[in-house]
Wavefront OBJ file of the C-alpha trace (Angstrom):
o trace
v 34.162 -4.305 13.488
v 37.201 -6.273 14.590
v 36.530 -10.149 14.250
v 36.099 -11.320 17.675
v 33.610 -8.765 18.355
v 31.951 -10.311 15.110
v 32.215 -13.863 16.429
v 30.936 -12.889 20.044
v 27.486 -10.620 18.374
v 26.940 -14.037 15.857
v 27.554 -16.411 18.868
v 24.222 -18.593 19.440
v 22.724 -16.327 15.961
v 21.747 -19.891 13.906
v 23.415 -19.669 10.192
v 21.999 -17.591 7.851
v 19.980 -15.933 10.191
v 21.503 -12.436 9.703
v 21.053 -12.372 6.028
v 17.266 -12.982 7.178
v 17.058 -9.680 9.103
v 14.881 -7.568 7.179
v 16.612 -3.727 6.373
v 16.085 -1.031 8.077
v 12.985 1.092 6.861
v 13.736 3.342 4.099
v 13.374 6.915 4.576
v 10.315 8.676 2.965
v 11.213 10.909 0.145
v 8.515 10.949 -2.025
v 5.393 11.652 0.426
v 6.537 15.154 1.640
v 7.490 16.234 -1.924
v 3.697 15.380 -3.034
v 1.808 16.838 0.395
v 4.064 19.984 0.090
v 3.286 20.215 -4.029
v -0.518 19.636 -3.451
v -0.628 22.254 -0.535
v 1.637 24.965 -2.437
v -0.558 24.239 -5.643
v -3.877 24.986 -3.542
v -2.217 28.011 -2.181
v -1.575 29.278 -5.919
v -5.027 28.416 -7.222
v -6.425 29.891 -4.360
v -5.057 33.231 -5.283
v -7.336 33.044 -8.544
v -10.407 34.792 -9.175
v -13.309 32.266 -8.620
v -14.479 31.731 -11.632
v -11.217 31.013 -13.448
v -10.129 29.007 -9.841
v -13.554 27.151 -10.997
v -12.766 26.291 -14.857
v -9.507 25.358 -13.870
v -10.163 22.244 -10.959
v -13.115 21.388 -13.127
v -11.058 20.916 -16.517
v -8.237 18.653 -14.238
v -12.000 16.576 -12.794
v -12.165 13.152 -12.866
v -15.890 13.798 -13.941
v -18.103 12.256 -16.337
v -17.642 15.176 -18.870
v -14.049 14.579 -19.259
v -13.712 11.166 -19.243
v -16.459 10.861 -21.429
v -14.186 12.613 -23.792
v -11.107 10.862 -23.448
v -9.269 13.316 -21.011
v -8.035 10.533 -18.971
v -4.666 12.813 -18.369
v -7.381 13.882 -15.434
v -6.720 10.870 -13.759
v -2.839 12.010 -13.117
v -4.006 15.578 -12.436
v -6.942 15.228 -10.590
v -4.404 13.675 -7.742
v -2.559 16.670 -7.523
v -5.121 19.498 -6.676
v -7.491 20.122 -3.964
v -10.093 22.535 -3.832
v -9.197 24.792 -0.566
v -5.401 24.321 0.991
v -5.215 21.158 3.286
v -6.225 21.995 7.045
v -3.426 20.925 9.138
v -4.729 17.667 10.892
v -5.778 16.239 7.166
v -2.414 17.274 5.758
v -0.823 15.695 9.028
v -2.739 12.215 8.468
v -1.634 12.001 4.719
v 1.978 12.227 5.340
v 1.854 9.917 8.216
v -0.109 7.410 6.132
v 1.252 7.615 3.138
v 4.590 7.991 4.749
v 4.662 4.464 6.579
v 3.564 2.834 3.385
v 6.897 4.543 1.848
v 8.820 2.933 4.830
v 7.542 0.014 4.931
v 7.040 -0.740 1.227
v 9.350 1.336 -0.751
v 8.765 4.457 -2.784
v 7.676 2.070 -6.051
v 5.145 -0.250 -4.221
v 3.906 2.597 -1.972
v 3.209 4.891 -5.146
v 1.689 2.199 -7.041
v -0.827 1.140 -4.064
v -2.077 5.302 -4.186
v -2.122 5.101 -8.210
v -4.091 2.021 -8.023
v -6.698 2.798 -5.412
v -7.266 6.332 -6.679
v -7.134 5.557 -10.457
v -9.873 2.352 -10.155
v -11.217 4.626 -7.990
v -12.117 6.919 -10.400
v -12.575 4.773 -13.208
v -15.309 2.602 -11.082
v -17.382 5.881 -9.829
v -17.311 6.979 -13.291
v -18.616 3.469 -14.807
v -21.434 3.725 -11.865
v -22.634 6.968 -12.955
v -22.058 7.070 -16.898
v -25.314 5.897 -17.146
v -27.347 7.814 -14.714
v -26.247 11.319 -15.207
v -27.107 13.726 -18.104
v -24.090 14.451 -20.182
v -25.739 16.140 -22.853
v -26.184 18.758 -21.942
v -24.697 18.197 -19.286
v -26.053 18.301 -15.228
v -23.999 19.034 -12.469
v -23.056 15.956 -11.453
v -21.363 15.258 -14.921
v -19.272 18.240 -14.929
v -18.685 17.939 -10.861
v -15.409 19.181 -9.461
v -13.865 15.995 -8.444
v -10.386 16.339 -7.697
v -7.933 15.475 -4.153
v -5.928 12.732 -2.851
v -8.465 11.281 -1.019
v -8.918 8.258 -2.828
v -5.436 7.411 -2.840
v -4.920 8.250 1.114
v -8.133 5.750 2.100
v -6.704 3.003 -0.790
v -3.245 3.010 0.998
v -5.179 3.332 4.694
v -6.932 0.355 3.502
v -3.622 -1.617 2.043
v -1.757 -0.591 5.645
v -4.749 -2.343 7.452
v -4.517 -5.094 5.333
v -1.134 -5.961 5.757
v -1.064 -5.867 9.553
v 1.282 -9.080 10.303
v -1.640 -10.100 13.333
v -4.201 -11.851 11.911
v -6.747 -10.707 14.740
v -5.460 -7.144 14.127
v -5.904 -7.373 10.965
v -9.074 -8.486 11.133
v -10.309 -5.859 13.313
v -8.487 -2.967 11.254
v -9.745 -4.299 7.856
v -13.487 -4.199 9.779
v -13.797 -1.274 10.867
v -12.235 0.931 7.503
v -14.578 -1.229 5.474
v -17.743 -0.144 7.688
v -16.244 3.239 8.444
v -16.360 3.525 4.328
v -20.366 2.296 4.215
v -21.486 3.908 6.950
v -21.983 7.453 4.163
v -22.883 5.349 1.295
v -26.287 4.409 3.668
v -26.801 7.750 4.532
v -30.007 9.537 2.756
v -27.431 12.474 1.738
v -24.952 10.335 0.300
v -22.428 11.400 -2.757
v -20.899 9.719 -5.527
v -17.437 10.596 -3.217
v -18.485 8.824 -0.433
v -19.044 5.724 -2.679
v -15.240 6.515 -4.286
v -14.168 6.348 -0.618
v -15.436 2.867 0.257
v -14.721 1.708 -3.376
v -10.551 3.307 -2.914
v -10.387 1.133 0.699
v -11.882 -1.979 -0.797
v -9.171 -1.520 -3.920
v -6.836 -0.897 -0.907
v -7.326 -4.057 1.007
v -6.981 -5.971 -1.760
v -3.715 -4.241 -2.547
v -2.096 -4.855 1.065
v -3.635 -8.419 1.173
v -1.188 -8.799 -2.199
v 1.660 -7.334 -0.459
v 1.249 -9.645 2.804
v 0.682 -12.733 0.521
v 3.719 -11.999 -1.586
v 5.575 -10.811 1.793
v 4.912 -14.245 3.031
v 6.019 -16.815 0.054
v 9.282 -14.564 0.179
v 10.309 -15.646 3.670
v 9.539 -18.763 2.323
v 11.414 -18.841 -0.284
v 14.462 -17.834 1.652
v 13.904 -20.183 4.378
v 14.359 -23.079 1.447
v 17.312 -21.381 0.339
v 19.468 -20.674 3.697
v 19.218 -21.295 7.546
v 17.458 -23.619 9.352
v 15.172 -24.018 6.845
v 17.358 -25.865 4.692
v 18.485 -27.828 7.199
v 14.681 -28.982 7.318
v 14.737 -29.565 3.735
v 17.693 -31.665 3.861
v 15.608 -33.827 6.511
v 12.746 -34.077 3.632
v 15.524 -36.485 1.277
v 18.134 -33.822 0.356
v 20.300 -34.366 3.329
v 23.205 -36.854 4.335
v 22.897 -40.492 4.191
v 23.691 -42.604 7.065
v 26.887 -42.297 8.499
v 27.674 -39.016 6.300
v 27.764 -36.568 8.719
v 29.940 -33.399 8.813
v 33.498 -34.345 10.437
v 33.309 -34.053 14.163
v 29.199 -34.703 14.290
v 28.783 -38.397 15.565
v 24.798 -37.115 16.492
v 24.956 -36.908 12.424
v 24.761 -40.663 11.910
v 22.760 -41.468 15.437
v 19.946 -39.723 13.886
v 19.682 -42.213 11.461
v 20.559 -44.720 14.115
v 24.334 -45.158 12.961
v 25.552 -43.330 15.960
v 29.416 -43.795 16.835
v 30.626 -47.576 17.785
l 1 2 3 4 5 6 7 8 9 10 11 12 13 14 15 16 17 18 19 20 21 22 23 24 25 26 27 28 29 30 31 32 33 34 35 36 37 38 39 40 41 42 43 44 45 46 47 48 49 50 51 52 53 54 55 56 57 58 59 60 61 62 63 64 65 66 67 68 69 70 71 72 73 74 75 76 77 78 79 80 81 82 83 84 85 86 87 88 89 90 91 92 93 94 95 96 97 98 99 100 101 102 103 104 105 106 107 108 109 110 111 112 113 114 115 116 117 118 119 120 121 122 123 124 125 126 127 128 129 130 131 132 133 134 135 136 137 138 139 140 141 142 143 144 145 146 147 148 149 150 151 152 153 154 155 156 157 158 159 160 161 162 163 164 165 166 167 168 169 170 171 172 173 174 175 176 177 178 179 180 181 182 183 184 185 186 187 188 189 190 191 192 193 194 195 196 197 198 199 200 201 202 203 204 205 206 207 208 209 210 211 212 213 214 215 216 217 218 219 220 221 222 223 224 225 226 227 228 229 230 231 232 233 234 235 236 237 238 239 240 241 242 243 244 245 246 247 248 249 250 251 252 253 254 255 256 257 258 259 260 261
């Protein structure tokens, strides 16, 4: 860009401002690889006879029986395979979820709010029911198919709400996922999913509510370091003294009541 274009677009712009403007989103990489390689996977298990389609989704479980044993590779595996192939409006809502977390977030953060929700997820439903299920031998609830990303897609639906800049937004989002979430751990048919569910969006919240916090004492940080907000920590004792003013700024010393004679 030639220079006085350059001047004319920073004319007015206070200094350090630019290096303040946030970049632009990043491009999602990661979320359509893992929709497409949990939908092609359920294709490919679907193919299977049942029984074998059975042994298999039951071995990757997140169930008592397996952790019980010390198979936590399940709670990796289980995130990767679904019982029937994704219908389109669920597959649609995880890559639109877990897509603007990528954007907004960045592949690491974004994969480590899914790994966290659906991994203490799992680890919490299993504590609740170690001790009221039969594992030997064991019942059906023990060796339960438990596998999906849906603990992951409600922890980072939870993290999104919770980061809402608005605090009134916020608010309202946080609300209604949280009661959304209870509303089928009330219910007289309830499953030990449904309580994964509201346990992933709580684990969620708490996630984005990190994020916002940290989000926060960065523009903070900055501000102390460049901009205006320097400039207002050089009025706290780190400025000018009297009369010290840059050349060419008699206002410099008339703030501190030296102005020009």
């Amino acid at each position: 860009m030639p220079k006085a274009a350059s001047r004319f677009l920073r004319r007015g712009v206070p200094p350090g401002a630019v290096s303040r403007v946030r970049p632009a989103a990043a491009v999602p990489w990661l979320t359509p690889l893992y929709v497409g390689a949990v939908q092609l996977g359920a294709y490919a298990t679907a193919r299977l006879p049942a029984r074998r389609r059975t042994e298999l989704l039951r071995a990757h479980s997140t169930n008592v029986v397996n952790l019980q044993a010390g198979r936590w590779r399940t709670l990796a595996t289980s995130a990767v395979l679904v019982e029937q192939p994704l219908s389109l409006p669920y597959a649609a809502a995880l890559l639109t979820v877990l897509g603007t977390a990528e954007a907004r977030w960045g592949t690491r953060r974004a994969a480590g709010v899914f790994a966290a929700g659906h991994t203490g997820a799992c680890l919490l439903v299993y504590a609740g029911l170690r001790g009221r299920v039969r594992a030997d031998p064991p019942d059906a609830t023990a060796r339960a198919v438990d596998v999906g990303a849906s603990y992951g897609f409600h922890a980072t639906l939870g993290a999104l709400a919770a980061a809402v800049p608005h605090r009134g937004a916020r608010t309202a989002a946080t609300a209604g996922l949280l009661a959304l979430g209870t509303w089928p751990v009330l219910r007289r048919a309830r499953t030990f999913t449904d309580a994964g569910h509201l346990t992933a969006t709580a684990l969620g919240v708490m996630c984005g509510a990190g994020i916002r916090r940290l989000a926060g004492d960065t523009e903070v940080g900055r501000g102390y370091g460049e901009g205006p907000g320097r400039r207002i920590r050089a009025g706290i004792g780190q400025g000018p003294g009297p009369g010290e003013g840059p050349p060419g700024t008699a206002g410099e010393g008339a703030a501190y009541g030296q102005g020009a004679a």
